[in-house]
SEBA-673937 format. One record per residue: residue number from 1; y, z, x of N, C-alpha, C in turn. Coordinates in steps of 0.001 Angstrom, whole numbers, always signed. Layout:
BEGIN
+-----+---------+---------+---------+---------+---------+---------+---------+---------+---------+
:   n :     n_Y :     n_Z :     n_X :    ca_Y :    ca_Z :    ca_X :     c_Y :     c_Z :     c_X :
+-----+---------+---------+---------+---------+---------+---------+---------+---------+---------+
: NUM :       Y :       Z :       X :       Y :       Z :       X :       Y :       Z :       X :
...
+-----+---------+---------+---------+---------+---------+---------+---------+---------+---------+
END
This chain:
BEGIN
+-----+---------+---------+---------+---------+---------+---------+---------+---------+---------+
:   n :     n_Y :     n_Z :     n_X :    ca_Y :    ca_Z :    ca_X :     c_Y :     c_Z :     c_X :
+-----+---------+---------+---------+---------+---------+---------+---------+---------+---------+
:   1 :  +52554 :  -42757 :  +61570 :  +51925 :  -41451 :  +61473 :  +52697 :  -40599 :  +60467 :
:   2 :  +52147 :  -39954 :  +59425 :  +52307 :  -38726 :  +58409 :  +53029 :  -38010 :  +59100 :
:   3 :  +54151 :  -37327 :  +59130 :  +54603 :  -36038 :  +59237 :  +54018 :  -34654 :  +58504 :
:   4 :  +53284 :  -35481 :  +57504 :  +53705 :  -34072 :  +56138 :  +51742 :  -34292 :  +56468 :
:   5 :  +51517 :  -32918 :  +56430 :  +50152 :  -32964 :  +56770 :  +49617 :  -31231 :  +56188 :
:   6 :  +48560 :  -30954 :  +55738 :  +47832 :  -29173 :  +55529 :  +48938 :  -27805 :  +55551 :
:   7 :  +48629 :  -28870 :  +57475 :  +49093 :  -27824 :  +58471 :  +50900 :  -27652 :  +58354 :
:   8 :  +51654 :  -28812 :  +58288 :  +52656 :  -28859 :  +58045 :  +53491 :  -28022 :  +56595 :
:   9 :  +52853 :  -28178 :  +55427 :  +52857 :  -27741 :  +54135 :  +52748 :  -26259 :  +53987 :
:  10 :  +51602 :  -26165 :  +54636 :  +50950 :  -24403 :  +55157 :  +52558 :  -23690 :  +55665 :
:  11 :  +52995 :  -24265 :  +56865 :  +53936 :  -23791 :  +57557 :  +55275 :  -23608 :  +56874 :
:  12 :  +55802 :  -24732 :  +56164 :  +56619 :  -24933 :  +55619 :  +56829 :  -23551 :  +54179 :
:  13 :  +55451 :  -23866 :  +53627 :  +55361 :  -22524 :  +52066 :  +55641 :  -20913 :  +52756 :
:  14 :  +55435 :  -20902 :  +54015 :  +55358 :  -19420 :  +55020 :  +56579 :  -19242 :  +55224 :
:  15 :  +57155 :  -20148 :  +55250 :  +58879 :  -19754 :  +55743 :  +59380 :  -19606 :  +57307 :
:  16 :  +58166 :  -20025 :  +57848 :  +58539 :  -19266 :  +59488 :  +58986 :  -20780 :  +59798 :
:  17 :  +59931 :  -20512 :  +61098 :  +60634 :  -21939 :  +61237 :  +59487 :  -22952 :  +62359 :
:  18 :  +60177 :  -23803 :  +62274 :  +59204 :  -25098 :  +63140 :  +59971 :  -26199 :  +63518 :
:  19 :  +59552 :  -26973 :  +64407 :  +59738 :  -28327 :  +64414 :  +58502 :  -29340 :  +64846 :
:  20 :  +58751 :  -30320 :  +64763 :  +57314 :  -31315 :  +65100 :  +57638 :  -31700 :  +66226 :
:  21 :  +56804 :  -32071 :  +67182 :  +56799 :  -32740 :  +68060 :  +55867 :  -33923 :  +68139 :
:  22 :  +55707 :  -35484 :  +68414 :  +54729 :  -36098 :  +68182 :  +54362 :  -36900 :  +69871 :
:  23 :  +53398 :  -36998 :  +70358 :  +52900 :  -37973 :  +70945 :  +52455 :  -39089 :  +70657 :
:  24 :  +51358 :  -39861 :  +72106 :  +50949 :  -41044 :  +71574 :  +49330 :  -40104 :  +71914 :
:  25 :  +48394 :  -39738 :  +71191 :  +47182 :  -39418 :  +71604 :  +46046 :  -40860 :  +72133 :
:  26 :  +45616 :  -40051 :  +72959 :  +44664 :  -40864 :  +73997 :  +43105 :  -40251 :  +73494 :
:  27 :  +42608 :  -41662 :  +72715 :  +41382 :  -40781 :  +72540 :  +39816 :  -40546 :  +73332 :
:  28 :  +40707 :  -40925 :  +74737 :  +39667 :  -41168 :  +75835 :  +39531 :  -39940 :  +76566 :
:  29 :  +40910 :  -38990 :  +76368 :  +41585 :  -38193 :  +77079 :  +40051 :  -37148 :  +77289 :
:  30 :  +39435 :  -36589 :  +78412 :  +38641 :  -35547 :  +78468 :  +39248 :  -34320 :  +77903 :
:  31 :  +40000 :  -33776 :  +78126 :  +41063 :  -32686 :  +77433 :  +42309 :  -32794 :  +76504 :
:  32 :  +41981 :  -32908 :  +74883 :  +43529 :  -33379 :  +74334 :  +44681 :  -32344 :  +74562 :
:  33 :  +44265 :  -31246 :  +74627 :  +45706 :  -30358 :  +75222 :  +46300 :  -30789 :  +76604 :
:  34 :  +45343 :  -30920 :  +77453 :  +46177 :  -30993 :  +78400 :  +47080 :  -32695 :  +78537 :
:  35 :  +46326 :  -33245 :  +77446 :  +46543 :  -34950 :  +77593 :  +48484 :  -34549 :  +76759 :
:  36 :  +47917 :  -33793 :  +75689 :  +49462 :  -33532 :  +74817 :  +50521 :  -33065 :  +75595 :
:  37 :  +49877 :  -32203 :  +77155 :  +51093 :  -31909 :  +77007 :  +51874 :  -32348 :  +78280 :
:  38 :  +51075 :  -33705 :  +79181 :  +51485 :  -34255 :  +79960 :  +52375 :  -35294 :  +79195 :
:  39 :  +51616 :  -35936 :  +78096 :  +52589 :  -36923 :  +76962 :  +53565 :  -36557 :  +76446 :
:  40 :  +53860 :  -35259 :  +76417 :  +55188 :  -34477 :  +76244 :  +55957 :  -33921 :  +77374 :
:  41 :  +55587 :  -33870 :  +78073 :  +56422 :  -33727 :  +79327 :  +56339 :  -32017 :  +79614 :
:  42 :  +55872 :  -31468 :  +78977 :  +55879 :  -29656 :  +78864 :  +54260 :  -29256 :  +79894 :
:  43 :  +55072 :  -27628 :  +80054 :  +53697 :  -26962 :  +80626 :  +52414 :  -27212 :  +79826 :
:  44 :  +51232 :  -27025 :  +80354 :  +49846 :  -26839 :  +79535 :  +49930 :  -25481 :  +79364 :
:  45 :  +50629 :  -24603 :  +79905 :  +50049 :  -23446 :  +79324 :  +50972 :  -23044 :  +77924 :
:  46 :  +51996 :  -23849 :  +77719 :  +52584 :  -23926 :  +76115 :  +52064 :  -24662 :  +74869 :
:  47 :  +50904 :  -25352 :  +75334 :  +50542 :  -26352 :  +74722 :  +49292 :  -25481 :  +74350 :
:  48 :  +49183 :  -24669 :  +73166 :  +47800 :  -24160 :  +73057 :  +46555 :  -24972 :  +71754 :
:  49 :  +45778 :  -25169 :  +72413 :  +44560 :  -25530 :  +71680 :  +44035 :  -25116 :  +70386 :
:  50 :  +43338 :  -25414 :  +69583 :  +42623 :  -24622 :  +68323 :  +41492 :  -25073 :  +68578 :
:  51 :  +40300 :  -24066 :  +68484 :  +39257 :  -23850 :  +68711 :  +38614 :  -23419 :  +67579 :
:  52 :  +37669 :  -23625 :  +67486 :  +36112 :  -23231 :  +66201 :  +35282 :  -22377 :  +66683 :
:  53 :  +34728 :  -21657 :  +66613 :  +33715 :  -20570 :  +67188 :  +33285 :  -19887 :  +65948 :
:  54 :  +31880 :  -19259 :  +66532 :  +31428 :  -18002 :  +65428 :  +31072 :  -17143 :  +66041 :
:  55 :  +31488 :  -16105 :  +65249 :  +30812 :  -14505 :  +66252 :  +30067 :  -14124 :  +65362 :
:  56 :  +29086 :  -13907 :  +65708 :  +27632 :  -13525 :  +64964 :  +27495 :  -13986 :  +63554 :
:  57 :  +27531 :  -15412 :  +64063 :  +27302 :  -16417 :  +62859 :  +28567 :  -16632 :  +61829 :
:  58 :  +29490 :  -15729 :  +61804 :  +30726 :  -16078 :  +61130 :  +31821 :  -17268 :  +61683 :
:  59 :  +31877 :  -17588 :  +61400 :  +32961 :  -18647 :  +61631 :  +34338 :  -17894 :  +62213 :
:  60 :  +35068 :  -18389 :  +63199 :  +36275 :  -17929 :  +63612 :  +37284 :  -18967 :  +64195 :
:  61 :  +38643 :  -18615 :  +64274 :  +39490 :  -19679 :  +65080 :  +40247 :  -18991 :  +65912 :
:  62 :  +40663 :  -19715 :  +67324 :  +40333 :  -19306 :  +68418 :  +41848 :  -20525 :  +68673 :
:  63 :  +42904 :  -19570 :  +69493 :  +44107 :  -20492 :  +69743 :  +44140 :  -19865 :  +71265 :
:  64 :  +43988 :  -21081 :  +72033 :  +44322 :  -20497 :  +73382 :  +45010 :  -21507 :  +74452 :
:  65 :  +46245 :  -21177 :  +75764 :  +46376 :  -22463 :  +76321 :  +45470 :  -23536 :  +76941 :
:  66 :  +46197 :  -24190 :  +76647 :  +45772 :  -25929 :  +76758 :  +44518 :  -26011 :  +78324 :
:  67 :  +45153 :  -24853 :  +79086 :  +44663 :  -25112 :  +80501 :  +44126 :  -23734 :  +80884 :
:  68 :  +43028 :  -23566 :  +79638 :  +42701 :  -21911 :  +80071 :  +41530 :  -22389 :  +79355 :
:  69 :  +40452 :  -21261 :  +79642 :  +38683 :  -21317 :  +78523 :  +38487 :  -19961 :  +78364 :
:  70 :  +37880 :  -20363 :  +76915 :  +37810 :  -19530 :  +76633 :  +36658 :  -18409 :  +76746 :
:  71 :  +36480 :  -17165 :  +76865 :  +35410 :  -16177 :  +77641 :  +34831 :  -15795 :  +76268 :
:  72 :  +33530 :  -16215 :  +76211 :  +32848 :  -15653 :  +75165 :  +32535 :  -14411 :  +74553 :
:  73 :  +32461 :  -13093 :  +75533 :  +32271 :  -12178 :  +75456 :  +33153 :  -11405 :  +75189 :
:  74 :  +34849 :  -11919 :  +75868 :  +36298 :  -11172 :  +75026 :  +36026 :  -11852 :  +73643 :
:  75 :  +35870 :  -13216 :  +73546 :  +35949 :  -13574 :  +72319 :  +35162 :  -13144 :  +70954 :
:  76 :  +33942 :  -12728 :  +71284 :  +33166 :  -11529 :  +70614 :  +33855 :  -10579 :  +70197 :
:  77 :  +34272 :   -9926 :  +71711 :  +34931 :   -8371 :  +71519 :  +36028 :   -8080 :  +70400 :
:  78 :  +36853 :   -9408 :  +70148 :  +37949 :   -9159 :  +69487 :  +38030 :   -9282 :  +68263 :
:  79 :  +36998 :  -10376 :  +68026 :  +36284 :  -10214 :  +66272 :  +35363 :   -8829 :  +65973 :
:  80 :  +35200 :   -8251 :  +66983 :  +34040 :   -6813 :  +66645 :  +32684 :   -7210 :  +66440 :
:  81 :  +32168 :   -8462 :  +67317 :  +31266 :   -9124 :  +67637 :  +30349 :   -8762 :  +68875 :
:  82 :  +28888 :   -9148 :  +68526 :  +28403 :   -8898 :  +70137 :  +28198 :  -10297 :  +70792 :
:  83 :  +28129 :  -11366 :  +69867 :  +27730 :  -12838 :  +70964 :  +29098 :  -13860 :  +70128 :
:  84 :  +29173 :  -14525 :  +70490 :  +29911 :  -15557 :  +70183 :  +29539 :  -16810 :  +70966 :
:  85 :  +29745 :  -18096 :  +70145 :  +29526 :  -19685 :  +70903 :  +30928 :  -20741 :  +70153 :
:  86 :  +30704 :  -21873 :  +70509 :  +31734 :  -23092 :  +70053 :  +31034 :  -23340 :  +68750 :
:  87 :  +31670 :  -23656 :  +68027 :  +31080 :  -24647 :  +66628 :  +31086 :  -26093 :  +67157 :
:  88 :  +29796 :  -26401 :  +66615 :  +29806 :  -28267 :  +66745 :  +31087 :  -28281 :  +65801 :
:  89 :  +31101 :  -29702 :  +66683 :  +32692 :  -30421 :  +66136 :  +32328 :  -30996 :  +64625 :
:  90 :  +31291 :  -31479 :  +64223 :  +31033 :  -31740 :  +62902 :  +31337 :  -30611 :  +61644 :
:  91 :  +30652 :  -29236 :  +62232 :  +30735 :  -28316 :  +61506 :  +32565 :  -27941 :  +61513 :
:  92 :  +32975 :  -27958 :  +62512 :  +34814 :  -27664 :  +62500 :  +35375 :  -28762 :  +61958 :
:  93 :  +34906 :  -29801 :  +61702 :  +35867 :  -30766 :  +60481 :  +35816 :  -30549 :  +59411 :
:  94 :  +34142 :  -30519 :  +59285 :  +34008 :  -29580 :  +57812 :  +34706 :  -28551 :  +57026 :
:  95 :  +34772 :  -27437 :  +58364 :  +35310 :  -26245 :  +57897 :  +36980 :  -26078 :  +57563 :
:  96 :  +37013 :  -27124 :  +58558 :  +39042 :  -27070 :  +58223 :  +39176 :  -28119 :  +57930 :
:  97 :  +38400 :  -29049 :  +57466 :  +38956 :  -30499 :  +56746 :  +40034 :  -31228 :  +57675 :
:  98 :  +39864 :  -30843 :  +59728 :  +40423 :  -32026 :  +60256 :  +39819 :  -32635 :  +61173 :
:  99 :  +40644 :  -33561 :  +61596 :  +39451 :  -34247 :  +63006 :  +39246 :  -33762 :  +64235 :
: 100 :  +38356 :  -33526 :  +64697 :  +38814 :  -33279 :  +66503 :  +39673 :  -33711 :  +67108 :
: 101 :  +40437 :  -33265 :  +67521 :  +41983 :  -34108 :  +68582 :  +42589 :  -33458 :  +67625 :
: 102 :  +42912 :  -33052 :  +66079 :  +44112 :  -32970 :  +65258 :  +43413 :  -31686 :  +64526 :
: 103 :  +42576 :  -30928 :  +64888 :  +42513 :  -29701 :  +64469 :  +43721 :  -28454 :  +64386 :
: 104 :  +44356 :  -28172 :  +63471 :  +45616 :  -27005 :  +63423 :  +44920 :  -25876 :  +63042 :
: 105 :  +45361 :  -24448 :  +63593 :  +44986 :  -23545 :  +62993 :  +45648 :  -22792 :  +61684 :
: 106 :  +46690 :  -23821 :  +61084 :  +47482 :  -23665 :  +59814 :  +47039 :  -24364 :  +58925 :
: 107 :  +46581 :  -24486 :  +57578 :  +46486 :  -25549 :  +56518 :  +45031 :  -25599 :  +56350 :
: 108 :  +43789 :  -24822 :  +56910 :  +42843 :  -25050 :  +57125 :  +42129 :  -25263 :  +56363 :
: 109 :  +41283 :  -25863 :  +55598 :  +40189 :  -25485 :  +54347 :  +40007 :  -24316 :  +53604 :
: 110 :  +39515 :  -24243 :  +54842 :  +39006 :  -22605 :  +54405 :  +39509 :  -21711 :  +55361 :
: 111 :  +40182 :  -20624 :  +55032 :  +41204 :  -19973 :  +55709 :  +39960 :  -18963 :  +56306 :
: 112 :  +39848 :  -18555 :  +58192 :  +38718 :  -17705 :  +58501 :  +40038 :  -16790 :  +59602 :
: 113 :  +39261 :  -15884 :  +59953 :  +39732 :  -14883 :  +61018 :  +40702 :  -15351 :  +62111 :
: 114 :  +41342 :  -15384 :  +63059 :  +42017 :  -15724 :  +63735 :  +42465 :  -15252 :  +64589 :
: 115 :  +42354 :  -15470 :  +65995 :  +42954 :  -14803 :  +67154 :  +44058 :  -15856 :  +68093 :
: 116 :  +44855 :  -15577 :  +68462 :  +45831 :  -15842 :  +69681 :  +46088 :  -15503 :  +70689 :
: 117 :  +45523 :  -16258 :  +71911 :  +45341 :  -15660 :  +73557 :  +46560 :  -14473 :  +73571 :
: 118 :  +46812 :  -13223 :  +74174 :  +48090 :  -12701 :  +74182 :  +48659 :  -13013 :  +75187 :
: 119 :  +48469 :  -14050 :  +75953 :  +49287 :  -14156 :  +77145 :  +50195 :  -15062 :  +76222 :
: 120 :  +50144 :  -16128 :  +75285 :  +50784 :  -17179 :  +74772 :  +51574 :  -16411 :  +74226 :
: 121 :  +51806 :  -15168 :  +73501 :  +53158 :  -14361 :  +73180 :  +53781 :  -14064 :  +73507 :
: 122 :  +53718 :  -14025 :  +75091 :  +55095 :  -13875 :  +76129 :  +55773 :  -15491 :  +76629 :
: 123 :  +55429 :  -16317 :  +75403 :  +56248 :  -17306 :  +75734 :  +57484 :  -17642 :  +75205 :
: 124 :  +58155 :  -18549 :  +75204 :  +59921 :  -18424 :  +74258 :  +59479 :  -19451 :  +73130 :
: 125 :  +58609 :  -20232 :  +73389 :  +57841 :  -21052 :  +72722 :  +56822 :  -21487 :  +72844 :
: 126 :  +55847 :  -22290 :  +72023 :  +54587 :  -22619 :  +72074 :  +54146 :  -24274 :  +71191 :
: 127 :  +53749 :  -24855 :  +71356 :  +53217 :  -26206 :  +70597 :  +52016 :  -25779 :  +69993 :
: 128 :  +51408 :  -26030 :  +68861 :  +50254 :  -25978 :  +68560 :  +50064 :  -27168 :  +67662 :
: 129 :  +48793 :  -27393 :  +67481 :  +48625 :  -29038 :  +66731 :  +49344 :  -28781 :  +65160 :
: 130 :  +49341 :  -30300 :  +64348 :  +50366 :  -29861 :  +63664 :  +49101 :  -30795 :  +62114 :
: 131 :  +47887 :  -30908 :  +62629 :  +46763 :  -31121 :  +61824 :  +46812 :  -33007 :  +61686 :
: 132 :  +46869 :  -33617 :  +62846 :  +46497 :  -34699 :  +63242 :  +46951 :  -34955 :  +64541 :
: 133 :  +46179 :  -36118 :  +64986 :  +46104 :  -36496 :  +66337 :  +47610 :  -37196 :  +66586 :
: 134 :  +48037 :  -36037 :  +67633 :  +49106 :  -36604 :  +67975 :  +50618 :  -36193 :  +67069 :
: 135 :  +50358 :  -34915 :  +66523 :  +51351 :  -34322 :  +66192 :  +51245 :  -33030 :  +66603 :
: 136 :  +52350 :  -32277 :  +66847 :  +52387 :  -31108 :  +67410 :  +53391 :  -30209 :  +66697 :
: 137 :  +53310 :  -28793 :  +66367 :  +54167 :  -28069 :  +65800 :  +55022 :  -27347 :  +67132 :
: 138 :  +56097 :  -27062 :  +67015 :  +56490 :  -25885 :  +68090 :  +57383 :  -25345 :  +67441 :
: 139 :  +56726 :  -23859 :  +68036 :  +57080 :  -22718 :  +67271 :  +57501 :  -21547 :  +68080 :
: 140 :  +57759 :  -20314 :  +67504 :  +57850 :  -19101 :  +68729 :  +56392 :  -18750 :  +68326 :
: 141 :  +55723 :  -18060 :  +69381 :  +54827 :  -17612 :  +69008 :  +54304 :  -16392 :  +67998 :
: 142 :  +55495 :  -15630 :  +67920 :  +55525 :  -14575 :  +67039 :  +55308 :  -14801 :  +65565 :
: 143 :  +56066 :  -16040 :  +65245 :  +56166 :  -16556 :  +64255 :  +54958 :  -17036 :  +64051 :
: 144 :  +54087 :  -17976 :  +65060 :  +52500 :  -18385 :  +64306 :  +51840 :  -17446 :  +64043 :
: 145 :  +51930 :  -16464 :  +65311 :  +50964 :  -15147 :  +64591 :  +51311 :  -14549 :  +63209 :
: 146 :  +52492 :  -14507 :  +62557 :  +52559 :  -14448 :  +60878 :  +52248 :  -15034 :  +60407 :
: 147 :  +52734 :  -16206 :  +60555 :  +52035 :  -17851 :  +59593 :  +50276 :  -17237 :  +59392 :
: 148 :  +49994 :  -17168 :  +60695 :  +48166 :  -17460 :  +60663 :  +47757 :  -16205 :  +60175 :
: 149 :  +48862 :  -15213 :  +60125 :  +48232 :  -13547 :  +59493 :  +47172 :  -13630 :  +60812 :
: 150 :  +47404 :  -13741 :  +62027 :  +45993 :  -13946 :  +63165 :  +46597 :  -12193 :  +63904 :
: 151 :  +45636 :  -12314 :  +64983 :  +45830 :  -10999 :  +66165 :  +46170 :  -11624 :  +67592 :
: 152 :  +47056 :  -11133 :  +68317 :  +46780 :  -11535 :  +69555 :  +45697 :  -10624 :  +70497 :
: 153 :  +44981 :  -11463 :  +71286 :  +44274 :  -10669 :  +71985 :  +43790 :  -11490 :  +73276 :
: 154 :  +43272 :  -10249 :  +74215 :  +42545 :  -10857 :  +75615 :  +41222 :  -12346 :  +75098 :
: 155 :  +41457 :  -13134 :  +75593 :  +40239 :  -14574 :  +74875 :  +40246 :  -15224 :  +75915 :
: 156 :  +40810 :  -14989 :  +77220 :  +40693 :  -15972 :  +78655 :  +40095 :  -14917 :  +79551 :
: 157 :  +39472 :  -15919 :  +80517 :  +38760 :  -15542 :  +81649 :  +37861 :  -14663 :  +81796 :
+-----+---------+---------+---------+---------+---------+---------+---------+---------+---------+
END
């Protein structure tokens, strides 16, 4: 497996610090966050997801823990949206040029809006994918929210 990946490169040109973490991904797994972060031995709620969505047809990305869903209607609210849904997974490879399971919200194609659950900022750290299956970045969270230029905000429950 690549180390050096989008998402990795992205991170690296930003200056904010990192390290990788890698698993073995399971591509049977019903949930790859929560699969990452039993294969790592860490909480799910450090292990946060990247998500695809659009709020009123715009495209958005959506980082939230591994073992949380996300509420459509905060997720609206925080883009200054009135509806929001998931992007098919076809259209989110497209858009960030990765696969499902190895979607990062760093390195993306096309760079779109960005939010971060705010509960994940009261952590000391956080994993987020690192733009393939089965690599993981961990970071402070403060620090991704610069990297991604993103917002934290309410996006659970």
């Amino acid at each position: 497996m690549s180390k050096t990946t989008p998402a990795t490169l992205a991170l690296t040109k930003s200056g904010v610090p990192f390290a990788l973490a890698s698993y073995d991904y399971d591509p049977d797994a019903d949930r790859v966050g929560l699969q990452a972060a039993e294969a790592m031995g860490v909480s799910p709620s450090i292990v946060l997801k990247t998500l695809m969505a659009e709020v009123d047809g715009r495209p958005v990305c959506v980082v939230v823990p591994s073992d949380e869903e996300v509420n459509m209607k905060k997720l609206a609210a925080a883009f200054g949206g009135k509806s929001a849904h998931m992007m098919k997974p076809v259209d989110a490879e497209r858009l960030t040029g990765y696969k499902v399971g190895g979607i990062s919200p760093f390195g993306q194609k096309k760079a779109v809006p960005t939010a971060l659950e705010e509960l994940a900022t009261l952590e000391d750290e956080v994993f987020l994918n690192g733009g393939q299956r089965g690599l993981q970045v961990r970071m402070k969270p403060d620090d991704a929210l610069a990297a991604l230029g993103a917002k934290a905000a309410d996006l659970i429950r």
